[in-house]
C-alpha positions in Angstrom: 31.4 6.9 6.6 29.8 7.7 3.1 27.4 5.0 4.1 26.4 6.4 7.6 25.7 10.2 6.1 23.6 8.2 3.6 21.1 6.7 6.1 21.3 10.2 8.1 20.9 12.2 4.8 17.4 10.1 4.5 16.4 10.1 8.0 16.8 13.9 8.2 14.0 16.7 8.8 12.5 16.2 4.8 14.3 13.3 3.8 11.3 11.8 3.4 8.8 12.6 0.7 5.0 11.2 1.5 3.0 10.9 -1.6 -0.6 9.2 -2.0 -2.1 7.1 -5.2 -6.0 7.0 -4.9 -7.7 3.8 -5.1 -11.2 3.9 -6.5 -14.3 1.3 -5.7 -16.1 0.5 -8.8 -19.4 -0.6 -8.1 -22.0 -1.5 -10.9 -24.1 2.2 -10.0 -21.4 3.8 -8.3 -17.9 5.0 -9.0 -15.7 6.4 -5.5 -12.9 7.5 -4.6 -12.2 4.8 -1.7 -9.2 5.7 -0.1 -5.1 6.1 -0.8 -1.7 4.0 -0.7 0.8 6.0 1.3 4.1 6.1 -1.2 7.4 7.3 0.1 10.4 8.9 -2.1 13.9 9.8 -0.7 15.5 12.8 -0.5 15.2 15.1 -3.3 17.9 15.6 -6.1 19.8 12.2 -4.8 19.6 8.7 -6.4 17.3 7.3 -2.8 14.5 9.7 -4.4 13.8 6.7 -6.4 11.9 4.5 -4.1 13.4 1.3 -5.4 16.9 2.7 -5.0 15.6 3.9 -1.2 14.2 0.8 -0.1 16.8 -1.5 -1.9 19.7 0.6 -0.3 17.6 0.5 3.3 17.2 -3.7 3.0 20.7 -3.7 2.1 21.6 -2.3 5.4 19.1 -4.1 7.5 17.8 -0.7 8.2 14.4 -1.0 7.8 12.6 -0.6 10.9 13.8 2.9 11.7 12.9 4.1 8.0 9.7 2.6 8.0 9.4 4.5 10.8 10.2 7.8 9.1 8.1 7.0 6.2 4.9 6.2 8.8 5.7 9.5 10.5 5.8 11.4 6.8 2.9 9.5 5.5 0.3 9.9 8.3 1.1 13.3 9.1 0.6 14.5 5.5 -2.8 12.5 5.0 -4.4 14.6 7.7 -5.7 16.8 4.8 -7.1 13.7 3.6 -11.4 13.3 3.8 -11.6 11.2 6.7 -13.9 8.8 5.2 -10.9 7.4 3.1 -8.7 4.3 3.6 -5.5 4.7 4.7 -2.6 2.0 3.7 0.8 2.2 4.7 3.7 0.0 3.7 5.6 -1.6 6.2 8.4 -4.6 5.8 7.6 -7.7 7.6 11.0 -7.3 9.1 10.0 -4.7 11.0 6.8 -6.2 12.4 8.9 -8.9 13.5 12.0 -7.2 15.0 10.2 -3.8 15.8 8.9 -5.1 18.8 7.7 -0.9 19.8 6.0 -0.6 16.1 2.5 -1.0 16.8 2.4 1.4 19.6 4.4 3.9 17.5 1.7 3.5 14.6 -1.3 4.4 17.2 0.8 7.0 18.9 1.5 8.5 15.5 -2.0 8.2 13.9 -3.2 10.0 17.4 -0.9 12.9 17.0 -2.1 13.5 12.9 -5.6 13.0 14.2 -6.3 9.7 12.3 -8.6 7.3 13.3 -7.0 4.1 13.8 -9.9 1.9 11.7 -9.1 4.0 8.4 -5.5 2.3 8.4 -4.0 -1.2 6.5 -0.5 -1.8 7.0 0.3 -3.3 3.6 3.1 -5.3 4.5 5.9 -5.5 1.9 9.1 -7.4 0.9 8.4 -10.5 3.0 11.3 -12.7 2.5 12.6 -14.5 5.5 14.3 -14.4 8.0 11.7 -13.2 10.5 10.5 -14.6 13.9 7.2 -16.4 12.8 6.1 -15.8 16.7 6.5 -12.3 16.9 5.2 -11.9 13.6 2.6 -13.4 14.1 1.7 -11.8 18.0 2.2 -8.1 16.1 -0.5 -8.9 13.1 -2.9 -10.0 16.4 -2.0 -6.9 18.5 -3.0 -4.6 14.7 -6.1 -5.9 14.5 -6.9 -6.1 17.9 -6.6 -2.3 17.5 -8.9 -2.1 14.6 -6.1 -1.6 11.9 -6.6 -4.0 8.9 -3.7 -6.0 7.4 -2.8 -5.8 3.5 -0.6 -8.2 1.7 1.4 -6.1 -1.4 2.9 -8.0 -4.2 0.7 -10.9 -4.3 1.4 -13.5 -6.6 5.2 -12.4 -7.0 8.4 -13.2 -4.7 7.9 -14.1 -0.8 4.1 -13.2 -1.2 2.9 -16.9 -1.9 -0.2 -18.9 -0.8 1.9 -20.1 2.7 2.1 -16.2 3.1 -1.8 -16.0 2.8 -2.1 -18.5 4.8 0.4 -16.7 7.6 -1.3 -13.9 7.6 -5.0 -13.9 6.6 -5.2 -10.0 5.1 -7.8 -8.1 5.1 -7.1 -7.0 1.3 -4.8 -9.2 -1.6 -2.3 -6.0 -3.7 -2.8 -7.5 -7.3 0.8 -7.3 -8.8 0.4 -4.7 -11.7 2.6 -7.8 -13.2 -0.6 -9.6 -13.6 -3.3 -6.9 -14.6 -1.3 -5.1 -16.9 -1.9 -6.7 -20.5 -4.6 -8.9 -18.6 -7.4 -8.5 -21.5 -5.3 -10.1 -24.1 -4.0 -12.7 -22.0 -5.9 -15.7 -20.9 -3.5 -16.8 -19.0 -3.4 -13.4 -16.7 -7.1 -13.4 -16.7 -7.1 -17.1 -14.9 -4.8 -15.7 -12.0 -7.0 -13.0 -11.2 -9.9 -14.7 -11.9 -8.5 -17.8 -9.1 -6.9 -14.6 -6.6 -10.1 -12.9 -6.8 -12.1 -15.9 -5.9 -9.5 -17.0 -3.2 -9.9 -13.5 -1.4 -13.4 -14.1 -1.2 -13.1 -17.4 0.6 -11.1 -15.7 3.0 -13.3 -12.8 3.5 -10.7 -10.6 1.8 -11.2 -8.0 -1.3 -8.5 -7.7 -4.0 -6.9 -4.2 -4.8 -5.6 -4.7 -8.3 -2.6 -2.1 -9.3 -1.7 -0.8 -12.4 -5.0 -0.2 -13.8 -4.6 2.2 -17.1 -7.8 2.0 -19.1 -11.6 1.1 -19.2 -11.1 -2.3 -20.9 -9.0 -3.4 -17.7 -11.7 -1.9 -15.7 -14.4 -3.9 -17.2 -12.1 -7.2 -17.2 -11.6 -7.1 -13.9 -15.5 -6.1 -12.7 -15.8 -9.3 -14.4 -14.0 -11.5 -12.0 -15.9 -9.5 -9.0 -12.8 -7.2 -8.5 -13.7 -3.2 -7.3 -10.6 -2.2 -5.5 -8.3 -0.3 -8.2 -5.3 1.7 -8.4 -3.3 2.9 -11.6 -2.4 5.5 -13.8 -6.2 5.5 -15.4 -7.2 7.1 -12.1 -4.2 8.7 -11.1 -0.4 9.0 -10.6 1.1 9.5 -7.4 0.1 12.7 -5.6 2.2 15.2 -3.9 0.9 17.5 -0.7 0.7 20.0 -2.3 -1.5 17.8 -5.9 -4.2 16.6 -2.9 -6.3 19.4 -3.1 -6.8 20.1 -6.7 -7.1 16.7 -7.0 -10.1 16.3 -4.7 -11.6 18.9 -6.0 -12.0 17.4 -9.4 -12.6 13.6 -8.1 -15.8 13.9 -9.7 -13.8 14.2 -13.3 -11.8 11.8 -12.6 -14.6 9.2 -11.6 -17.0 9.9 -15.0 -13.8 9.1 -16.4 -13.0 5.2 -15.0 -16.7 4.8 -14.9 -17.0 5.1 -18.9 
């Protein structure tokens, strides 16, 4: 019983918390704000406010589909404040693409009702451990992008997200592991991953969005290795709503400030 009110305390009016980490393009002449990743956080003042705990808790139950759901609802609604020239990406399990056989048309109903065009959205598809039906996987990433949504792969490099993964699902954008960029000037070894990801993106007419970017030096390191896509604390945390504005308003700040 504990465990029922659990899932309905999360699924409830506001269980759901949206937030929204920028990701900047770094060009050689030009520094942008490029678009956001669509974060969720549970309900407030409980342990699931904690996204691992939220997500860990809602794989435990096999739950995911109707909480992705919730999350989609809280995430797109709340980026309808967002310029619309900026990228969308929301995370979805691969469980869900493959069981949720009513997600896609969900997504476009839902991106309709926040006023979102459909082409500013990647579903970054997380947690991709099997079991899954690899047909009805694969017939949902066709119907996405036969709607003009682009397909993300998170986690790349760690877990389920491995080059047979890649090859599955042919994204439109590589999430670098903040595993792999963090402590990536000092390490050689770091620096050959993202140098080989970066290069493999390119062969599949992909671009790598490297996470956990905190300073200039990782910046310039990974410009080096033709990465532009970047998200981290060097740019900014997390955003609530009610952070989007003031933080828009001083992008300009905040891109002098990656650029050098």
């Amino acid at each position: 019983m504990r465990e029922h009110r659990a899932l309905e305390q999360i699924l409830a009016p506001g269980g759901i918390t949206p937030v929204y980490q920028p990701i900047y393009e770094l060009r050689e002449r030009e520094t942008k704000l490029w678009g956001f990743e669509c974060l969720s956080r549970g309900p407030a003042r409980t342990n699931f406010e904690a996204a691992p705990v939220l997500f860990d808790y809602v794989r435990l139950k096999r739950e995911e589909a109707v909480v992705d759901r919730a999350c989609v609802v809280a995430a797109l609604l709340g980026a309808s404040s967002i310029p619309s020239n900026s990228h969308l990406g929301v995370n979805v399990h691969a469980s869900t693409l493959a069981r949720d056989r009513g997600f896609v048309e969900f997504l476009l109903a839902t991106a309709e009702r926040a006023g979102i065009d459909r082409q500013r959205i990647a579903v970054e598809i997380v947690e991709h451990a099997p079991p899954w039906d690899d047909t009805a996987f694969a017939a949902v990433l066709s119907q996405l992008r036969s709607e003009g949504i682009r397909i993300a792969l998170d986690d790349v490099g760690l877990g389920q997200s491995n080059f047979k993964m890649i090859l599955d699902v042919c994204p439109d954008y590589l999430k670098l592991d903040r595993y792999f960029v963090e402590g990536c000037t000092e390490d050689m070894n770091r620096q050959a991953m993202i140098e080989m990801l970066a290069q493999l993106a390119s062969r599949f007419g992909a671009r790598v969005i490297a996470e956990g970017v905190q300073n200039i030096a990782i910046v310039d390191m990974l410009r080096s290795f033709g990465v532009e896509l970047m998200q981290g604390f060097l740019f900014s945390r997390p955003l609530a709503l009610d952070e989007l504005s003031t933080f828009l308003t001083n992008d300009r700040d905040v891109r002098d400030d990656a650029a050098g």
